[in-house]
N, C-alpha and C positions, 0 to 999 in steps of 0.2 A: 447718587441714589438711583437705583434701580438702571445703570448704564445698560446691560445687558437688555434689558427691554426697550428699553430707550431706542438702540440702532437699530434693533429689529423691527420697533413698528414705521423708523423713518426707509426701512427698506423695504416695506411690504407696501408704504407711500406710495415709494419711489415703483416698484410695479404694479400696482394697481391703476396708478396713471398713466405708466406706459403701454398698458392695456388697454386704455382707452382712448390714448393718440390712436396706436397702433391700427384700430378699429377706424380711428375718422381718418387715416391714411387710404384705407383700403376703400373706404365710398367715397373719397374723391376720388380713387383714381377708374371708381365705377362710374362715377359720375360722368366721367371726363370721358368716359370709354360709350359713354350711349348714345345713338346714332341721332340726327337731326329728325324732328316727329313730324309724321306724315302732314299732309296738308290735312287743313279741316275739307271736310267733303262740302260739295256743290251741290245748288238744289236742280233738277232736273232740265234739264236744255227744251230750248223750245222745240228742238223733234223731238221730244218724247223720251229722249237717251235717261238710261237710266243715271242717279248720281252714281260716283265711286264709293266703295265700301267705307266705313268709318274705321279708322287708325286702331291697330292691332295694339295692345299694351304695351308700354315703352319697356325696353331692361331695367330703366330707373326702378320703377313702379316692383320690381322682384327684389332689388337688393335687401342683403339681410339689415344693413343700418340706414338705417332711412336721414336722407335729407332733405329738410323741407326749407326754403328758403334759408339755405346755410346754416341749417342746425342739424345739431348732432343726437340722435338720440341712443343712447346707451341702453344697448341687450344683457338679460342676465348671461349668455354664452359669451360677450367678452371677459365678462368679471370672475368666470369659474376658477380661472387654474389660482389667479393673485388671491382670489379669495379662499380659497383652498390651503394657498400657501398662507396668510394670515391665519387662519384656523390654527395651524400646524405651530407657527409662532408664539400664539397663545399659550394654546398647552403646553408645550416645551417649555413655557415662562412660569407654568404653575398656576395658569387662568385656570379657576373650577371651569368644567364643564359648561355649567347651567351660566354662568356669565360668557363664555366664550360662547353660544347660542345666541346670546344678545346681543353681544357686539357682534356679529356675522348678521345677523340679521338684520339689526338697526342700518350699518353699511349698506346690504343690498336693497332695503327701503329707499333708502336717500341718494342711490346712482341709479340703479334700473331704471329706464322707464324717463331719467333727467333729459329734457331739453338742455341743449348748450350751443350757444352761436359758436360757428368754428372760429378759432382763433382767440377765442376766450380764456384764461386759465383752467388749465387740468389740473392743476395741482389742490389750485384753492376748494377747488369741484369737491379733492377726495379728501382734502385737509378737513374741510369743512364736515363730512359728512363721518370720519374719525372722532371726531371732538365729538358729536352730536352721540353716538354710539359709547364713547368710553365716560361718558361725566352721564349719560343714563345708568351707566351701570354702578359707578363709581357713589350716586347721589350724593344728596346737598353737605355732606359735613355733621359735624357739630358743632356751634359757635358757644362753648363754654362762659366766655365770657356775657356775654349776650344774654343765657341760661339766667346767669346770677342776678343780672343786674334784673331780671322782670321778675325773679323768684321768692317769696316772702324766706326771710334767713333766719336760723343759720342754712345753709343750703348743704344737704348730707350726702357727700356721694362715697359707695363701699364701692372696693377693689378688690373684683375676684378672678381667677387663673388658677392657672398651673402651678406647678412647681418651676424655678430656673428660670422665669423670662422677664424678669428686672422689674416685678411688680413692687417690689417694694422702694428699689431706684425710681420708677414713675410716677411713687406717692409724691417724693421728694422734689420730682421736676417739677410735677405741676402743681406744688405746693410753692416754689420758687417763683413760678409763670407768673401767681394768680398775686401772690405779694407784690412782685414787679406790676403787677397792673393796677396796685392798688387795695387790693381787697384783702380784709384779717381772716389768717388760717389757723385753723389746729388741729395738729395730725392724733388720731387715736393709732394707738400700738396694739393694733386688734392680733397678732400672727404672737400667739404666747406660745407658741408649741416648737417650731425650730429655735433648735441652738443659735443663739446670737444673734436673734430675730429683732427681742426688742433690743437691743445696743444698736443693733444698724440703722435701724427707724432714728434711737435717740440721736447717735453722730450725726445723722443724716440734718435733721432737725436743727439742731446747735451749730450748724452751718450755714444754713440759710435763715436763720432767725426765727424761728417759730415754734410756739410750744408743743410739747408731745405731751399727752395723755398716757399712762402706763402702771401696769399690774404687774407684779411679777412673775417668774417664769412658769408658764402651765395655768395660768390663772384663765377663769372664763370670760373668752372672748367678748360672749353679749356683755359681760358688765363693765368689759372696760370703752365700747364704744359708746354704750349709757352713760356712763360718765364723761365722754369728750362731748355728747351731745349737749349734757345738763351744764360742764362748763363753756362751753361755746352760746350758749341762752343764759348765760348768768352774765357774761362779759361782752355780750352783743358781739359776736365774731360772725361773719360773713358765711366763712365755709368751716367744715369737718373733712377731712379727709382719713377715708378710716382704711388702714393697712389691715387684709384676713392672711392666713397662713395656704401657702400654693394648698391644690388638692386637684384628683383627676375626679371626672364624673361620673364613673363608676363605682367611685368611695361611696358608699352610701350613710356610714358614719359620719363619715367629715361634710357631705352634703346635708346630711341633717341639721350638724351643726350649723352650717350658713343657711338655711331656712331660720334658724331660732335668732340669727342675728339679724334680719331682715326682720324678724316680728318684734326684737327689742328696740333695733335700731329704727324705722319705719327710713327708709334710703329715699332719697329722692332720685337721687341714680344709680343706677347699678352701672359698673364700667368693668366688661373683661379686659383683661392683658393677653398678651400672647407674642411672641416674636414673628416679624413678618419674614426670617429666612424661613422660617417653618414652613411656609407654602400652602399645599393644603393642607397640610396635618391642622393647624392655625384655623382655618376656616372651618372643619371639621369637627375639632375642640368648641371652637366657637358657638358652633350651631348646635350641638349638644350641653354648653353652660347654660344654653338659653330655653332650652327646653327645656331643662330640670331646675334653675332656680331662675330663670329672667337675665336679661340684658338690655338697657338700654343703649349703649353705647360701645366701642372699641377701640384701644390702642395698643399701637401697634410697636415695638422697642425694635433696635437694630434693624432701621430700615437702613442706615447708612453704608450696610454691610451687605445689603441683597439684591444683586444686581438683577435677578427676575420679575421681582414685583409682583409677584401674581397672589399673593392674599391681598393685599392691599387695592388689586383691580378688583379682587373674587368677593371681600366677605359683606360688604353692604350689600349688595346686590344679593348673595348666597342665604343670608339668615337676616337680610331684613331691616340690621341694624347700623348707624350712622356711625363713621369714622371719627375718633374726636380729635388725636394728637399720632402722630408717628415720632418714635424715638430716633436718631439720629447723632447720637456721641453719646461720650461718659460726664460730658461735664451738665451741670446741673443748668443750663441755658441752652441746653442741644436738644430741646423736648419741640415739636413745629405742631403749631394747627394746622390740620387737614385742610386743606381749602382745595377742593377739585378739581377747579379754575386752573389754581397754580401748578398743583400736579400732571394733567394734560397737556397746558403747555409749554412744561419741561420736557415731558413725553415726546409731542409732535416736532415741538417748535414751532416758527413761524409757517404760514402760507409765502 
């Protein structure tokens, strides 16, 4: 997952710390290079001689990196060209913008300006100050389970997106997830409009053991998630997971319709879908479902297929909302909680 980002941010590591030997190379050998400092001056001789003039500025005292009792202090002019070339990585990777301005900046906060005893690690220096930048941007997650367990139930979350990007497969995973963890699900068959929408949902369902809710075809949406709500409060079920029918955000039809399902349904989450090859297309989409109907939440399908990563760096940070699951296979246990933590460091790796 996400290999192709992966070596590039351990190469942009690997020179940004080479930029910063590089630098403490060059004031030792300034160091080494400046002459023995004059003598202190003498107070006045009993003839009356005047003292010797006082010690003209050392070469130390002008170099560009300063050392002061063998430490290193890190200028933004060594860090330009490797952070330059980071920048370039990002976007290349399908980092939005406005996140790849964070991460660039968080970086140059946390080296410029660092003290570092020579001889200390470089690496941890810029590993360090990496992680600190990409898990700002990336923020805290969603801890779904966590959600439920402090939530009064049943706990209603609608699934909305696009057309094509396995939302109605991600009802199914994390209808699996949450059974594996314990908790009673029941999926409404809310997507009455594509052909073979509700059979998918139902298959999907009669696999993993959990009931589906279902109207038939073309039927209205709001009444068949009022009804998985009403039997999910009748039989004390935990959660609802309600499947809508894809639609783009300029539908203003079909946007309507999910406004009327939100006022029948009353969600407790709203959760877009989106595939994270999409890049920014995905964070764009994203930032526009949530302008026009809300989003609490986002997951992300086919990350195991995207070696750039860059929605997944981009869309918390981009619009604001928290990562809940990234998709990662076809099989119905290949659905992973976002944990930032753990995405970072797969990213960097170790110091």
């Amino acid at each position: 997952m996400f290999g192709g980002l992966r070596d590039k941010l351990r190469a942009a590591r690997a020179r940004i710390g080479g930029s910063i030997q590089a630098a403490e190379g060059k004031a030792g050998s300034e160091e080494k290079a400046v002459p023995a400092a004059a003598p202190a001056p003498q107070s006045p001789t009993a003839d009356g001689q005047a003292a010797p003039a006082p010690a003209s500025p050392s070469f130390v005292d002008k170099v560009k990196v300063l050392i002061t009792e063998r430490e290193l202090i890190v200028s933004e002019k060594d860090l330009n060209d490797a952070l330059s070339e980071l920048e370039m990585t990002l976007l290349e990777s399908d980092v939005a913008l406005p996140a790849t301005d964070a991460i660039i900046s968080s970086v140059k906060k946390n080296l410029v300006g660092k003290h570092r005893k020579i001889g200390e690690s470089v690496d941890a220096l810029v590993v360090n100050a990496l992680k600190i930048a990409l898990l700002d941007v990336l923020g805290n997650g969603f801890d779904l389970k966590e959600y439920i367990t402090k939530h009064e139930r049943p706990v209603k979350i609608l699934f909305t997106g696009v057309n094509g990007t396995g939302k109605t497969t991600t009802v199914a995973k994390i209808g699996a997830y949450l059974k594996k963890e314990g908790f009673t699900v029941v999926i409404g068959a809310g997507d009455t409009y594509r052909a073979g929408a509700i059979e998918q949902i139902a298959v999907h369902a009669e696999r993993i053991g959990i009931r589906v809710i279902q109207h038939q075809e073309g039927a209205d949406p709001s009444a068949v998630l009022f009804d998985a709500v009403d039997y999910a409060k009748a039989h004390k079920i935990d959660v609802v997971l309600a499947d809508t029918a894809g639609r783009f955000h300029n539908k203003a039809n079909l946007m309507s319709q999910l406004e009327k399902i939100k006022r029948v349904m009353k969600p407790d989450l709203v959760v877009y879908v989106d595939e994270a090859v999409a890049g920014n297309d995905a964070v764009t989409r994203a930032f526009e479902f949530d302008k026009t109907v809300g989003a609490d939440a986002v997951v992300l399908t086919k990350a195991d297929m995207d070696s750039r990563g860059g929605a997944a760096i981009s869309i918390a940070h981009t619009i604001g909302k928290p990562l809940m699951f990234l998709g990662v296979g076809q099989a119905y246990e290949d659905i992973m909680p976002f944990v930032p933590e753990t995405v970072v460091e797969d990213l960097l790796g170790g110091a």
